[in-house]
C-alpha positions, 0 to 999 in steps of 0.5 A: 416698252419700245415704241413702233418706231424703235422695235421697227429699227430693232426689228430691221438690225435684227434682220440686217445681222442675220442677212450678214451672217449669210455673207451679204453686206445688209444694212437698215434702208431709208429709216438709215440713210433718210433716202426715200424709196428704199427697202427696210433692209438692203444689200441683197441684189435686184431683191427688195425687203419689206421687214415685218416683226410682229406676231400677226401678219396680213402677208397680202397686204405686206406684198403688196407693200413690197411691190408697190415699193419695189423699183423696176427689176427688184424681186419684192420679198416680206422677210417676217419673224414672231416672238419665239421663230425663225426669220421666213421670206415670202414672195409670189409664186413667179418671182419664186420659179424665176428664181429657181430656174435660174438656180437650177440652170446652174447645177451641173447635171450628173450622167448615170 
């Protein structure tokens, strides 16, 4: 049986593969290098991670997290998975619609 400390940096590994597997150079944070102050997992830009591997959450409280971690101009996000289920990425509503307008903002818009 791991202890927290070993399934928290598996955990963290686990989402680092899956993050490159998108094409992002992703990596272990602060438990890694030892600096204070990063996210659990970096390499995704302006986005702060906080990772939760457990089957129960209290994804308030894992935001809050996230937030009170983040640095100015990070969008904090809790990128969460249980046994058996897909990794899924919660973040506030604002940060969300500030994300998809700008998505948006890029996709051509096609004349009928």
């Amino acid at each position: 049986m791991l202890n927290s400390r070993q399934k928290g940096a598996a955990g963290e590994r686990e989402l680092a593969r899956k993050l490159r597997e998108y094409g992002y150079a992703c990596r272990r944070g602060q438990q890694y290098s030892g600096i204070n102050g990063d996210a659990d997992v970096i390499g995704l830009p302006n986005i702060h991670i906080e990772r939760k591997r457990k089957e129960k959450l209290n994804l308030y409280d894992a935001l809050d997290q996230s937030r009170n971690e983040a640095k100015n101009g990070q969008i904090p996000v809790v990128m969460w998975r249980k046994n058996g289920c897909r990794w899924v990425a919660t973040l506030d509503l604002d940060d969300f619609m500030e994300i998809y307008r700008e998505y948006e903002a890029g996709i051509p818009k096609i004349k009928t």
